[in-house]
TIBA-306882 format. One line per 8 residues: their letters; for each residue y, x, z of N, C-alpha, C, O, CB. Coordinates in steps of 0.02 Angstrom, whole numbers, always signed. Last residue first. Glycine has a CB too. Example, Ala and Ser with C-alpha at 12.3 -4.5 7.8 and 13.67 -1.06 7.14 Angstrom:
! TIBA-306882
sa) -112:+642:+354:-53:+684:+357:+2:+645:+394:+57:+670:+402:-30:+704:+286; -284:+660:+390:-225:+615:+390:-165:+660:+390:-166:+712:+423:-224:+565:+452
***
This chain:
! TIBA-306882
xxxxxxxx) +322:+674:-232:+280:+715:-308:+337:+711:-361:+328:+733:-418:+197:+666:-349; +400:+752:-87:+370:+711:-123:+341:+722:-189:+334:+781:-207:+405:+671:-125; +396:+768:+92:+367:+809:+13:+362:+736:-9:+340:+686:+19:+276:+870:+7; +558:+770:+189:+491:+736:+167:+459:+772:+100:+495:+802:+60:+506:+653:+150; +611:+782:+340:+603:+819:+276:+532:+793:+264:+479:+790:+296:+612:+906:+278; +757:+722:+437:+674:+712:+408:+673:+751:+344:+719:+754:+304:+647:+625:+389; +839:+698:+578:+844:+708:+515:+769:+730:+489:+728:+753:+528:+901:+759:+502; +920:+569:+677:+854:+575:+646:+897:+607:+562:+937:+585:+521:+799:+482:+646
xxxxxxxx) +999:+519:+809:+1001:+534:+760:+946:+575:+727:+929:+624:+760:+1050:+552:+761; +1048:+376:+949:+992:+419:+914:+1009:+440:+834:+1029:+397:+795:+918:+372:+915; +1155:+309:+969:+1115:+344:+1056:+1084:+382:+992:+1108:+438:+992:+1046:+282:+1135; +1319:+349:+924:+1267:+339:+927:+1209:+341:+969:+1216:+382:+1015:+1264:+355:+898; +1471:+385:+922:+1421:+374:+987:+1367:+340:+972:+1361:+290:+1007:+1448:+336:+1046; +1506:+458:+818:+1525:+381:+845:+1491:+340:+883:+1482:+280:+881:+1532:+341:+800; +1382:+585:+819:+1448:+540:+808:+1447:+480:+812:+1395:+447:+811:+1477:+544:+752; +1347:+637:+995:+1322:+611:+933:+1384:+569:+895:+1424:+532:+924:+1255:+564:+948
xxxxxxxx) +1327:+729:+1128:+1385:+676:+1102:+1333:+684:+1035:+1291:+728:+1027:+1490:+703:+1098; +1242:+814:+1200:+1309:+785:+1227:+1330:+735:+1210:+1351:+692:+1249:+1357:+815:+1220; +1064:+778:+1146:+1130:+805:+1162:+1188:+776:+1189:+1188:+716:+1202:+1150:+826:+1115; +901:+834:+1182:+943:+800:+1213:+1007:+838:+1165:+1009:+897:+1149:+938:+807:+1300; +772:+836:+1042:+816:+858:+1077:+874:+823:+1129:+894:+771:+1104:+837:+886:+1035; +599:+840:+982:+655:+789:+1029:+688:+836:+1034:+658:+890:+1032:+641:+749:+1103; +527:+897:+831:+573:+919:+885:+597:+866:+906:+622:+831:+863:+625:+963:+871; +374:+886:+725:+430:+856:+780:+441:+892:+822:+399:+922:+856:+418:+799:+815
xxxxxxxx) +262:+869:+611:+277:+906:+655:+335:+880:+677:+354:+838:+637:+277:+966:+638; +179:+692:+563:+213:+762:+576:+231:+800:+617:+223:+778:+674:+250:+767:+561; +129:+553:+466:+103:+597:+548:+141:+666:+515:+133:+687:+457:-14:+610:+572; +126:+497:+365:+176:+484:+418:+167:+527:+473:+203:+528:+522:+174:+416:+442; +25:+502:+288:+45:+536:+266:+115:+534:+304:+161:+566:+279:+33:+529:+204; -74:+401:+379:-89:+489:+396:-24:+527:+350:-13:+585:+370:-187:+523:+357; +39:+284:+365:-30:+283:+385:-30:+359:+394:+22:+381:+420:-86:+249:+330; +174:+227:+347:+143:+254:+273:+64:+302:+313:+41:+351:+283:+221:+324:+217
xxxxxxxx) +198:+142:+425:+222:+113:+377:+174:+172:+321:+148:+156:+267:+315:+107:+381; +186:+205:+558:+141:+120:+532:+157:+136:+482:+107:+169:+468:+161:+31:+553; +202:+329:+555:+141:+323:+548:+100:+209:+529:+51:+176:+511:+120:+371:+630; +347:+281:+575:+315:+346:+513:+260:+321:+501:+252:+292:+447:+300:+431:+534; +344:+232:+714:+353:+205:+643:+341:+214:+570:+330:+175:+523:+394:+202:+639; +309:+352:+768:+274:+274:+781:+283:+231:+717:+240:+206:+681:+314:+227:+849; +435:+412:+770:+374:+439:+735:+312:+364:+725:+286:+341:+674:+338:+513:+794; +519:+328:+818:+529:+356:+758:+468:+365:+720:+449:+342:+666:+562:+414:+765
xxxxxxxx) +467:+321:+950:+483:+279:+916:+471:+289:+824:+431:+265:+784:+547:+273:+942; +479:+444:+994:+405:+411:+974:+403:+363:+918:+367:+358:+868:+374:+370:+1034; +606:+474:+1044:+579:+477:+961:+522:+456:+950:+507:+446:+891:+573:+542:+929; +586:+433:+1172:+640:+397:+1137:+626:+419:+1048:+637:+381:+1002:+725:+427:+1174; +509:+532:+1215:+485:+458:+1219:+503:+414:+1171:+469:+375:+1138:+506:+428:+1274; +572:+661:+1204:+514:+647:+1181:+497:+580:+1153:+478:+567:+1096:+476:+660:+1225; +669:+634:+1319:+689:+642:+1236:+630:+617:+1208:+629:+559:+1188:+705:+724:+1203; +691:+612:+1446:+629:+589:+1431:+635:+592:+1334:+606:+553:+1296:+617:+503:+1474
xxxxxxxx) +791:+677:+1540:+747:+727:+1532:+667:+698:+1491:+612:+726:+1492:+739:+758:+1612; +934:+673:+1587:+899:+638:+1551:+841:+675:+1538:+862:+726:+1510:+931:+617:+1500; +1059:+755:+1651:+971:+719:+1658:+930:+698:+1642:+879:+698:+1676:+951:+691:+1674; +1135:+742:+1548:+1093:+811:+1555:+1044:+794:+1603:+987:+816:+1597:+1135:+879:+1582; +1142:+607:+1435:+1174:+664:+1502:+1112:+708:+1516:+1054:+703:+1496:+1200:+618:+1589; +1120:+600:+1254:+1085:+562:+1300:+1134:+624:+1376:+1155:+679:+1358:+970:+564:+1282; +1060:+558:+1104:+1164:+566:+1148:+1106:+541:+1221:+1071:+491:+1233:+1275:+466:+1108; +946:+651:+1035:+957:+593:+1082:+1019:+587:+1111:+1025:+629:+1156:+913:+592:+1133
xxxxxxxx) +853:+665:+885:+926:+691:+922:+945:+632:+958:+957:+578:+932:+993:+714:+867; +739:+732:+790:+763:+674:+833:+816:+709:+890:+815:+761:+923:+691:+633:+871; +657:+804:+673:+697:+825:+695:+734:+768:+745:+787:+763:+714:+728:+853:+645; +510:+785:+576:+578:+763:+607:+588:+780:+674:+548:+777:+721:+589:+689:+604; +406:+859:+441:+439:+879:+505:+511:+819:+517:+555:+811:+474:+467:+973:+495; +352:+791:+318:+326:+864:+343:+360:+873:+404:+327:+917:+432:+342:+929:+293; +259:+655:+271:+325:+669:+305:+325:+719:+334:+298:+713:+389:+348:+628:+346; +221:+641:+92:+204:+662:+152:+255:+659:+193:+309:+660:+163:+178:+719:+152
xxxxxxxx) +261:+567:-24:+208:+604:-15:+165:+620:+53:+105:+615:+65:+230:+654:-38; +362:+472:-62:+352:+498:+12:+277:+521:-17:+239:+475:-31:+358:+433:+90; +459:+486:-225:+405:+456:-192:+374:+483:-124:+350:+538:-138:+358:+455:-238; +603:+454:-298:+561:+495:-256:+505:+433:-214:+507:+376:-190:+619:+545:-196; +693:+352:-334:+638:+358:-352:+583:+395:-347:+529:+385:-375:+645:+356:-385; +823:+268:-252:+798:+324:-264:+745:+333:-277:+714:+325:-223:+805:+354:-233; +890:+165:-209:+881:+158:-292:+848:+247:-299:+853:+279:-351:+982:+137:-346; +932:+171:-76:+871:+99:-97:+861:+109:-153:+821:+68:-176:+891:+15:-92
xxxxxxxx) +902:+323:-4:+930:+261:-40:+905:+236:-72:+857:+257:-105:+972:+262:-68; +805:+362:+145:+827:+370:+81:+877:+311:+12:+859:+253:+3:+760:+387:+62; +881:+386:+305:+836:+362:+256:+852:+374:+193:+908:+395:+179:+827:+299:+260; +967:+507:+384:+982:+460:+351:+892:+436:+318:+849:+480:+313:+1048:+488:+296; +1004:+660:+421:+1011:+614:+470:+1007:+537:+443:+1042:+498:+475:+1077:+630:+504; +1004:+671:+274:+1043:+710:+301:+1051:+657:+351:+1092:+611:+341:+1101:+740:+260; +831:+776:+210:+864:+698:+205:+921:+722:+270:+907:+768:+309:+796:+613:+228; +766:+840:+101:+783:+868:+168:+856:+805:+166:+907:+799:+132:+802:+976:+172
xxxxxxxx) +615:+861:+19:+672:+810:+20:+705:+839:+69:+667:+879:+95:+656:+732:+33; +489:+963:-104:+546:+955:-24:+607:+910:-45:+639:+912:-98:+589:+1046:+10; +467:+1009:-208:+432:+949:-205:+456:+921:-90:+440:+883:-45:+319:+977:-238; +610:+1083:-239:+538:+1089:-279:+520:+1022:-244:+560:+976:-253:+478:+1166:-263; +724:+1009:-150:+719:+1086:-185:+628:+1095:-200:+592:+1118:-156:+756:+1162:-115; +834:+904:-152:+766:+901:-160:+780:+1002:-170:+826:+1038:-189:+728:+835:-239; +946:+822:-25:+947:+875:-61:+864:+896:-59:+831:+904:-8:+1003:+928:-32; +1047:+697:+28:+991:+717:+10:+995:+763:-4:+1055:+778:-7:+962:+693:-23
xxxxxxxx) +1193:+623:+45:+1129:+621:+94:+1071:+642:+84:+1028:+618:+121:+1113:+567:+110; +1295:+799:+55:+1264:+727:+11:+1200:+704:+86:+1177:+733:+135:+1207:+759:-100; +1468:+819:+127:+1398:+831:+104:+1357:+779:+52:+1382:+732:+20:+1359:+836:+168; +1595:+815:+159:+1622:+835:+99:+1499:+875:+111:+1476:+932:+103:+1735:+907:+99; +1587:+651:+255:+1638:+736:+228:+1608:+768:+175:+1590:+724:+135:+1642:+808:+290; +1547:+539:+272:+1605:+535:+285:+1649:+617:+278:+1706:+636:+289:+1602:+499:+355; +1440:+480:+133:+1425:+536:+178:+1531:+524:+201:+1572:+507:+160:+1381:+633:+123; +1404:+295:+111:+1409:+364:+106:+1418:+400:+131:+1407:+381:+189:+1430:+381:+86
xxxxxxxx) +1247:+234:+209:+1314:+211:+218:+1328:+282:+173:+1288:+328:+181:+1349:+197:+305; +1125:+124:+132:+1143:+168:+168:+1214:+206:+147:+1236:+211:+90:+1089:+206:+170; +1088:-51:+193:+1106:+9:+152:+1126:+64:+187:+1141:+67:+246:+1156:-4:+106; +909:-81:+282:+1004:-125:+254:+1029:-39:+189:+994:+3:+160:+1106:-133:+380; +783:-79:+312:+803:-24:+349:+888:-20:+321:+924:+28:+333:+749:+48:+332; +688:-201:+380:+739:-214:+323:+802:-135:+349:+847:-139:+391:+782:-320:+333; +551:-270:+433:+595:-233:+419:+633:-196:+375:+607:-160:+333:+586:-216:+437; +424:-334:+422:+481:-372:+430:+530:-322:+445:+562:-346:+491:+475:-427:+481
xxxxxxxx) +301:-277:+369:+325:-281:+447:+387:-313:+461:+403:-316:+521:+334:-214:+478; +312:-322:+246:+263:-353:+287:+285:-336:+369:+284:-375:+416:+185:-323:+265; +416:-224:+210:+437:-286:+193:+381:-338:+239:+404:-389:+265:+435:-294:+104; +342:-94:+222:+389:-132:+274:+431:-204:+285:+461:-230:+332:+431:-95:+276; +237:-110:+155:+231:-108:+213:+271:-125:+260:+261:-153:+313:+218:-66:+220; +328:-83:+25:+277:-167:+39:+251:-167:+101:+234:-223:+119:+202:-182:-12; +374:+40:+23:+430:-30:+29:+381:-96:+62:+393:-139:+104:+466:-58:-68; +260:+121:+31:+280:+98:+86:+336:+48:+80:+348:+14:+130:+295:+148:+123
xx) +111:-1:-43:+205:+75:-40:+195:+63:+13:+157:+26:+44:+311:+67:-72; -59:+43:+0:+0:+0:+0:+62:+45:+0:+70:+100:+26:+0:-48:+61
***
C-alpha cells in the first residue's frame, strides 16, 4: 500500500506545506538521499519514500525535562504505521531552549528514495 493511501485510511491529512521564511529550500536530493528541512514533503512531489534513513526530533522543552525520547516516538510510531519496515530508523531526541515560533516539536528526516 503508498503511503498517501495509508494515510488517507488513517485519517490523516499532513494540510500544506508552508514556504521557507529565509533564503533555504524545503528539500534537497543528492543521488537517491532526500534531506527534508524540518518539514514533510510537498503534496506535488514525485519522489518516492524508499526508506526513512535517520530523524532527527527537536523538543522546545526546560532543562528538566529529561523525557525527549518519548515525545519523538511519536514521530517514529508514525513512520512505521504508515510505510511498515521501510519507516523504521536511526534517531536522535534532543532537548532545546527555544524552537521557532514556539513550537513544542521540530523534525528533520532524511529519506532514500528511487
Amino acid at each position: 500500500m503508498s503511503a498517501e493511501k495509508r494515510l488517507k485510511q488513517l485519517n490523516i491529512d499532513l494540510g500544506p506545506v508552508s514556504a521557507p521564511v529565509a533564503n533555504y529550500v524545503n528539500a534537497v536530493r543528492t543521488g537517491n538521499l532526500l534531506y527534508l528541512a524540518g518539514k514533510g514533503p510537498r503534496p506535488d512531489a514525485s519522489d518516492k519514500v524508499k526508506r526513512v534513513v535517520k530523524v532527527l526530533g527537536m523538543v522546545n522543552a526546560v532543562p528538566e525535562f529529561a523525557d525527549h525520547p518519548q515525545v519523538i516516538n511519536g514521530c517514529s510510531d508514525l513512520f512505521v504505521e504508515v510505510l511498515g519496515e521501510r519507516g523504521k530508523h536511526a534517531r536522535s531526541a534532543v532537548g532545546m531552549g527555544s524552537l521557532p515560533m514556539q513550537i513544542p516539536v521540530e523534525i528533520e528526516v532524511i529519506v532514500e528514495v528511487d
